[in-house]
Each structure stands twice: as structure tokens, then as C-alpha cells.
C-alpha positions in Angstrom: -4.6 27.5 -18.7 -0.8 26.3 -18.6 1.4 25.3 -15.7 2.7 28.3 -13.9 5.3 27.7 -10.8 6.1 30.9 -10.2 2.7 32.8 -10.8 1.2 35.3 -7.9 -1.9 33.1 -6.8 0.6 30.0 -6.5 2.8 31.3 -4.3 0.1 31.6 -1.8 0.3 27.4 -1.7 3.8 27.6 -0.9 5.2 26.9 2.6 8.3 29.2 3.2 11.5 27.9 2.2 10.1 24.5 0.0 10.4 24.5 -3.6 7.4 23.3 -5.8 7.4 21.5 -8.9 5.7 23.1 -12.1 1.9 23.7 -10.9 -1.1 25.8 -12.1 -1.5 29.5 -10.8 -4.4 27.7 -8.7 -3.1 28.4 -5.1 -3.3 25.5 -3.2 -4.7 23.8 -6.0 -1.7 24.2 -8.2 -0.8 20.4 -8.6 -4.2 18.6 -8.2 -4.4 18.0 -11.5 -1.2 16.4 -12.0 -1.7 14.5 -8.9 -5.0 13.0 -10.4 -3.4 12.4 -13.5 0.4 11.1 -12.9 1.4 11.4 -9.4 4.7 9.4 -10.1 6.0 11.9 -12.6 4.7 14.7 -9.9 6.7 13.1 -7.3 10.1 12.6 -9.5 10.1 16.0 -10.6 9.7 17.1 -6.8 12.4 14.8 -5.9 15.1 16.5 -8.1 14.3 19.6 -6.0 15.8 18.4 -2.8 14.7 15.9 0.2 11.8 17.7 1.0 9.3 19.8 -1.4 5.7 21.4 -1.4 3.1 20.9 -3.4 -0.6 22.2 -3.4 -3.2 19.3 -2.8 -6.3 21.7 -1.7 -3.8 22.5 1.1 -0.2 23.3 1.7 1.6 19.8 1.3 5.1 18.5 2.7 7.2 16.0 0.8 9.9 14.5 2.1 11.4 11.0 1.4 15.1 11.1 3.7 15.3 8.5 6.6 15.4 11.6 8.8 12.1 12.9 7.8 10.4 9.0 7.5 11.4 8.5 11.2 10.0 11.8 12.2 6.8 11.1 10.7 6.0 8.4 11.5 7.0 8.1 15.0 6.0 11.5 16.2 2.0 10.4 16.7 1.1 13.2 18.3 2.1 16.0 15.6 1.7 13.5 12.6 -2.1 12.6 12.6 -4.1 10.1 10.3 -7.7 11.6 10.6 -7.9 14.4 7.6 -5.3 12.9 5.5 -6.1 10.9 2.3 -7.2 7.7 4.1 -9.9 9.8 5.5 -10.9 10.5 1.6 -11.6 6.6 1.0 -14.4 5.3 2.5 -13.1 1.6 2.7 -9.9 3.0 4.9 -12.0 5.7 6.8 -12.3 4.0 10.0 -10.9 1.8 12.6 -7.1 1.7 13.2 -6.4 3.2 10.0 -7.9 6.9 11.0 -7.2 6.4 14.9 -4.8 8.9 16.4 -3.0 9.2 19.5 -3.7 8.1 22.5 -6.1 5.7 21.6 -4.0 3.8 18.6 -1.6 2.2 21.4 -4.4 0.4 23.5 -6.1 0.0 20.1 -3.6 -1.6 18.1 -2.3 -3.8 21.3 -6.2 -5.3 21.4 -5.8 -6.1 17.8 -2.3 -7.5 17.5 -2.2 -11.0 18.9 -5.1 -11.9 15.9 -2.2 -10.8 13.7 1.3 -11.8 14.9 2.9 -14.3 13.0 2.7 -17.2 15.5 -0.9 -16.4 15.5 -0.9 -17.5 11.4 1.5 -20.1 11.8 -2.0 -22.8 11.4 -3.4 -20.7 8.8 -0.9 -21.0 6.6 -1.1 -24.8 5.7 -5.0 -24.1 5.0 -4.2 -21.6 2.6 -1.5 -22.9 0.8 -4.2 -25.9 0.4 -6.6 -23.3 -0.6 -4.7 -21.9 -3.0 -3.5 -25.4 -4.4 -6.9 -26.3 -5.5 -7.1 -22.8 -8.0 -3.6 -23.0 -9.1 -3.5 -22.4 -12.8 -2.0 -24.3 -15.1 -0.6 -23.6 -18.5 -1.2 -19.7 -19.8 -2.5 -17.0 -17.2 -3.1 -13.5 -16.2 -1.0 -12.8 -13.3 -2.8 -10.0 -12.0 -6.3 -12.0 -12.5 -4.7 -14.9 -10.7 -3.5 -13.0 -7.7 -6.5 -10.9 -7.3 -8.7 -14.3 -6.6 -6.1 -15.9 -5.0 -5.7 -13.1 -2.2 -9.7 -13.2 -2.0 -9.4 -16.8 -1.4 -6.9 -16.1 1.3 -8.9 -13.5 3.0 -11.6 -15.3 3.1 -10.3 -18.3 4.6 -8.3 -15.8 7.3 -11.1 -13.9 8.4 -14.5 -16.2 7.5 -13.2 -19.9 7.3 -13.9 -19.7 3.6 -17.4 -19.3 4.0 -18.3 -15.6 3.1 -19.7 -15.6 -0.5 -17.0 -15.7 -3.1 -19.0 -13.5 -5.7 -20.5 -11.0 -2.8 -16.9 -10.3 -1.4 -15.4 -9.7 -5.1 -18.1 -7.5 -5.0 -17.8 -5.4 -2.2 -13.7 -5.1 -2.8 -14.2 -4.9 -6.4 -13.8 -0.8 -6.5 -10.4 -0.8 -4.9 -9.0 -1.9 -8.1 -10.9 0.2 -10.2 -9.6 4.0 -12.0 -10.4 6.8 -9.9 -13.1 8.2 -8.4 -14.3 4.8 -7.8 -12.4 3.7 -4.6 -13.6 7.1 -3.4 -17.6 6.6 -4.0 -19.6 6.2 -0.4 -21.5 3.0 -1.3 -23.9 2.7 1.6 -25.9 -0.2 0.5 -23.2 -2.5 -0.3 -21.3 -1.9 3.1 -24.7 -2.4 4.6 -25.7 -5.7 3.2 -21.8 -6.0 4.3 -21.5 -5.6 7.6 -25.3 -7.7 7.8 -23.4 -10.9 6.6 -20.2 -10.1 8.7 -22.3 -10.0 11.5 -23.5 -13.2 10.7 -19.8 -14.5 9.9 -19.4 -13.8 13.5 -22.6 -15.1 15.1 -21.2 -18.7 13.8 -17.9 -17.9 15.4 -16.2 -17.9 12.1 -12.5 -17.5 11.8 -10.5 -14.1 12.6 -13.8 -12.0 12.1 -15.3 -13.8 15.5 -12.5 -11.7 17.6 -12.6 -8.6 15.6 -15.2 -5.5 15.6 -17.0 -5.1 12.7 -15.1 -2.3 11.5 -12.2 -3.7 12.1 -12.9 -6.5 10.0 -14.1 -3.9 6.8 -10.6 -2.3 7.6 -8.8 -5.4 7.1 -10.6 -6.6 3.9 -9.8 -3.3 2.2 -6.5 -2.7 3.3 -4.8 -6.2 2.5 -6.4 -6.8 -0.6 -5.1 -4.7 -3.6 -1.9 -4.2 -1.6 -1.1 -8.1 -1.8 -3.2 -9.2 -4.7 -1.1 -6.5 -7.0 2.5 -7.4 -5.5 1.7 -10.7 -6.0 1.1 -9.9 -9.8 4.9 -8.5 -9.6 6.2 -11.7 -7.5 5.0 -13.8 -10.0 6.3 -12.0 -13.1 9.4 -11.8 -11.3 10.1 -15.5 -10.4 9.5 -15.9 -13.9 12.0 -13.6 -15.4 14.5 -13.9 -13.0 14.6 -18.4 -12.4 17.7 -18.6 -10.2 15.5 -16.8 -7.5 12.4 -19.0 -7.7 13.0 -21.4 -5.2 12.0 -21.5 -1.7 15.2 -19.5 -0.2 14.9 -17.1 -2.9 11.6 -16.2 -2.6 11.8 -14.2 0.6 14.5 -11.8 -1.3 12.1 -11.9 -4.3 9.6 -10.8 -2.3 11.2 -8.2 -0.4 12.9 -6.5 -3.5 9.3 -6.4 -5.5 7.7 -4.4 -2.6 11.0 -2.5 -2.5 10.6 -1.6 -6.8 6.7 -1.2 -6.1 5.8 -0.7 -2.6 1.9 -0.8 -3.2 1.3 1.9 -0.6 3.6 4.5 -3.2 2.7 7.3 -1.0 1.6 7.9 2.6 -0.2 10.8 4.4 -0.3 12.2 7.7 -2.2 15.7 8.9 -0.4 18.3 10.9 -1.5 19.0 14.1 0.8 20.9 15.6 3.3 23.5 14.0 6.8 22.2 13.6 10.3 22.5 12.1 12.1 20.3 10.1 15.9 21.0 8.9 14.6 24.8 8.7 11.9 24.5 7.5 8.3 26.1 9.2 5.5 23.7 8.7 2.3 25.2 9.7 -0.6 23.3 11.6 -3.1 22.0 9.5 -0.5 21.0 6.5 -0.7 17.4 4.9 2.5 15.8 5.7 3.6 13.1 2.9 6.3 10.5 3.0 6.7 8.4 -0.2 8.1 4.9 0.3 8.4 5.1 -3.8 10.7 7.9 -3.8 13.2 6.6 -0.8 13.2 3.1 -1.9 14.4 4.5 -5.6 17.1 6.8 -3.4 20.6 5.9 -5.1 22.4 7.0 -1.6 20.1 4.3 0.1 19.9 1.8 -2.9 22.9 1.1 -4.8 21.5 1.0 -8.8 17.9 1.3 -7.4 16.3 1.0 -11.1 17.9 -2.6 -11.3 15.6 -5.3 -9.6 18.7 -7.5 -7.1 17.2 -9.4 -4.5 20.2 -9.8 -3.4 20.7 -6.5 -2.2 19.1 -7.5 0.6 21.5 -10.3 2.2 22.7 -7.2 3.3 22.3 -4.9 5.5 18.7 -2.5 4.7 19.1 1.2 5.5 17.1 2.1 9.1 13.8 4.2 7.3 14.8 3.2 3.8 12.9 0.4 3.7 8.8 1.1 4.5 7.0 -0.9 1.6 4.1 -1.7 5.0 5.1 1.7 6.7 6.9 1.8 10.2 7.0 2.8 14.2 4.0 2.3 15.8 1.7 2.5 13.2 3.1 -0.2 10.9 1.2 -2.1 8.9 -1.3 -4.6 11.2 -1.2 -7.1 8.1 2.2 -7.6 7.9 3.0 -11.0 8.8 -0.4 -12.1 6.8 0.5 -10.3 3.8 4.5 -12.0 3.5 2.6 -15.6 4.6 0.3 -15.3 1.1 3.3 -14.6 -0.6 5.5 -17.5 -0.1 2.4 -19.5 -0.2 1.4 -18.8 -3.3 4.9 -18.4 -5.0 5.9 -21.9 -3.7 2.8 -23.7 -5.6 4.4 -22.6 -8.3 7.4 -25.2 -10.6 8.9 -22.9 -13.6 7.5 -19.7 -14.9 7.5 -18.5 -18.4 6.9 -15.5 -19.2 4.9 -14.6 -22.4 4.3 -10.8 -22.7 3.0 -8.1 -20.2 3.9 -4.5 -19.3 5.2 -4.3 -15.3 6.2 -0.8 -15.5 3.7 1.0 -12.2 0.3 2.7 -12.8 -0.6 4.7 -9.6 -3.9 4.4 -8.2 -5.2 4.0 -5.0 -2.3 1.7 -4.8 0.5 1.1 -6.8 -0.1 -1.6 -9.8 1.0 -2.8 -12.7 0.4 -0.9 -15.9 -0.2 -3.4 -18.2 -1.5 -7.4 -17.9 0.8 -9.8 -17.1 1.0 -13.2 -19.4 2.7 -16.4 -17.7 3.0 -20.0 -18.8 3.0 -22.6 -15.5 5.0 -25.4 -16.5 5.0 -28.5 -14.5 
């Protein structure tokens, strides 16, 4: 059956006034397919159609990607609601701050902050830069390979004092990094045997997971781990390609204009409690809402040549809700502060960078990663 945007049982998807990319005459199933299949292409093409578009995901969905409509969403808590959108899908982010709404987030995420603020990290970081020392590659390597064990490494040292099983953690967060439907998969045994040695993590007092619930702790594996080990894959193929800013005052713009080109988190969802308007627009109760931090950091009126990777585009001043590669408001991103610190410590163990061969262009998944491997040379 071919694509048909303008067919009689697509229409029914639509929410009055929004234009839809081409879908199939599926009603509010019109562009699952093409979500499953290329969700980047899905999201240019709805892009060209103005600052906000629908699109039929097994229910009306909102698109929008304008600072106006980022603020909006994701400061109005009450309206904008994380239980019964796509996190709720994933059983590894189906829980704990991720899926808790309004009221209960603030209290929630003021318990969990101080484990997280950046002063609470400032002794961690020598450990893992140590950490990370001792598996430093040398010669040729796979960038993405590399950063995927050296963000385990990191995690474990953050939350267990490095001494959760290395093989039994690359197990458990293994699926994140897999094609769909495996992030999606309930896996009841493995979270069982899981939580069991969490638990026991905690019993010896062990690092961040001794001041954390159990959940909490899941949460926090799953959420910083793709996320970080995949921009670090891009940081490093970028300090190689681009020398003059591989150095330790360039690597914080390096860093900052990777997640802007490849924010890992390329889309972000949000259910509709509450019936609102936006710029004209009726959006019914019980719509997915979705910003895209993909489409607004690729916004030419926000980013000045946004195809052209310039970290120094950000000595400057960064537009207020163009800029969300860890979200925003109240609800930002609880491993912020960790995520930056395994950054810069794993880009500084690092002399030159060669790069060999690779393909960076973005493959969407459950996050946003790179398409192809990515071949280095350390030298030095």
C-alpha cells in the first residue's frame, strides 16, 4: 500500500490546523512505519512544513521545534506529562524520575540532586580520569567500542566504586545499543538478578548506589550510558579531525557543539493532559506532545550554517531554548554535570588523533549514534 497524505482514513490522525508529512491512509497510524524506519528523514520533511506539525504515532502527535514551543513544553509540568509517552515504552526508562509527573517530580528530584551536582563529582572525577588512564588505547581503535567501555568504567566507579561485575553490567545495558525492538523487550530475569546485586552494591555501602533507591539507580545506568558512550564516539572523531580544538580549552566547545550536531536524546516526548492552544492551534488531551532537540539545534534562524560543525559558535551567546542536547526547566537532565565530567576526562587522556576511516553521519535509535564505526590512530 503507498504513502497517502491526503487519503479519507488519514485525515482522521490529523489535529486541526497542523500539516502532516506524506503518511499511509492508516489513521493514526499513518507515519509509524516511517518512524520505525527513518525517523530523521520523517522529522526534516515535517520541518519544511512549518514550526509545528502532526504526525500519526498510534495517536495524534505534536511537533514543534521553535524556542516558544520548547519553553512551553517543557516547563508547563502540569499539561506536559512524562507517564504515557515513549519513555513509558522502554522498560529501562519506565520508572523513577524519568516517568514521575507533577507534583511529586519537585520533592523528587530535590532528594536526588545533591548525589548529582557538580561539586558533589568534583572527587570523582580524579578516580575516573585514573580509571580511564589504565584502558586508554593506544595505536588503532574503534571509537565507539572505546567509549562504550569507557563510560561503563565510569558508571561503575560513580555508582558501585568499581566493584559491580564488568561483564554482568555490559550485560544488563547491552540492549540499549542494540536495533530495535530490543531496548523495548521486558527482560524480567536480568533486571532481577539486577537489582539482587544492586542491593548488595548497597548493603556494602558502595559509592552513589548506597544514597539512591534501587530504581533510581536502574534509571541512572540506563539513561547515562548510550547517551554518553555514543557522544563520546563523536568527541573523539571530532578532536581528531578538527586538532586546533583538541586541547584542554577547546574541549568544552568540542563538546558542546557535538551534542549540539548530535544531541543523543534526537527527540523528546511528553503526554497531553490537559487540552491547550498553541499559536492557534487546538491540541486535544491525550495527544503526544514532541519536541526535537535535532530539529532546533539544525534551525538556521538559531544556528548560523548549522550543517557546519564550529565550536566556536559557542564563545557566543546560545539562543534561550535552542540549545537542549540534556533537555531543560525543571526536568533537565539529572546526569548533567556527570555526563560533561566523563567527557573532558576522557578527551584529555588523549595526545593527537588520527583519523583513519569511519562514517559519523547519525543513525536513529533509541538514541542518536553514529552510522558507521569510527577508526582512530592515538599517537603519543
Amino acid at each position: 500500500m503507498g504513502l497517502n497524505p491526503k487519503g479519507p482514513t488519514a485525515a482522521k490522525a490529523r489535529i486541526r490546523g497542523l500539516s502532516q508529512p506524506q503518511g499511509y491512509p492508516w489513521g493514526i497510524f499513518a507515519h509509524l512505519p516511517r518512524w520505525a524506519g527513518a525517523p530523521l528523514a520523517l522529522l526534516e520533511e515535517g520541518a519544511t512544513l512549518g514550526a509545528v506539525f502532526g504526525l500519526g504515532l498510534g495517536r495524534p502527535a505534536v511537533v514543534g521545534y521553535s524556542p516558544d514551543w520548547n519553553r512551553r513544553l517543557l516547563t508547563d509540568l502540569e499539561t506536559f506529562r512524562s507517564r504515557g509517552s515513549f519513555s513509558s515504552l522502554v522498560p529501562y526508562l519506565n520508572g523513577g524520575i524519568i516517568t514521575t509527573d507533577a507534583p511529586e517530580h519537585k520533592p523528587r528530584r530535590q532528594a536526588l540532586n545533591p548525589c548529582f551536582h557538580a561539586k558533589a563529582l568534583v572527587g570523582l572525577e580524579a578516580r575516573i580520569r585514573a580509571a580511564l588512564q589504565e584502558i586508554r588505547p593506544k595505536g588503532e581503535f574503534e571509537a565507539g567500542a572505546w567509549a562504550s567501555l569507557a563510560v561503563q568504567t565510569s558508571l561503575n566507579l560513580a555508582y558501585f566504586a568499581g566493584q559491580f561485575p564488568k561483564d554482568e553490567l555490559a550485560r544488563f545495558l547491552a540492549p540499549l545499543k542494540q536495533p530495535f525492538p530490543a531496548p523495548l523487550l521486558p527482560r524480567p530475569l536480568l533486571y532481577a538478578r539486577v537489582r539482587r546485586r544492586i542491593r548488595a552494591m548497597q548493603a556494602r555501602g558502595l559509592g552513589l548506589a548506597a544514597h539512591l533507591p534501587v530504581e533510581e539507580v536502574l534509571i541512572g545506568l540506563a539513561a547515562g550510558y548510550d547517551t554518553t558512550a555514543h557522544t563520546l564516539a563523536w568527541a573523539l572523531w571530532h578532536a581528531a579531525n578538527y586538532p586546533d580544538w583538541h586541547s584542554p580549552a577547546g574541549h568544552p566547545l568540542l563538546i558542546k557543539e557535538t551534542l549540539r550536531l548530535y544531541p543523543p536524546g534526537f527527540v523528546g516526548s511528553r503526554r497531553v493532559a490537559r487540552a491547550l492552544e498553541f499559536e492557534g492551534i487546538p491540541i486535544p488531551s491525550g495527544a503526544l506532545a514532541l519536541y526535537s532537540p535535532y530539529l532546533t539545534h539544525r534551525h538556521p534562524d538559531l544556528w548560523p550554517r548549522p550543517w557546519v560543525f564550529d565550536p566556536a559558535r559557542f564563545e557566543g551567546r546560545i539562543p534561550a531554548w535552542g540549545y537542549l542536547p540534556f533537555g531543560g526547566g525543571e526536568r533537565i537532565c539529572l546526569g548533567m554535570h556527570f555526563a560533561q565530567m566523563v567527557l573532558g576526562a576522557a578527551l584529555s587522556l588523549f595526545g593527537r588523533l588520527e583519523p583513519l576511516r569511519g562514517d559519523p553521519q547519525p543513525r536513529p535509535g533509541l538514541t542518536l549514534a553514529p552510522r558507521g564505526a569510527l577508526w582512530l590512530r592515538a599517537i603519543g
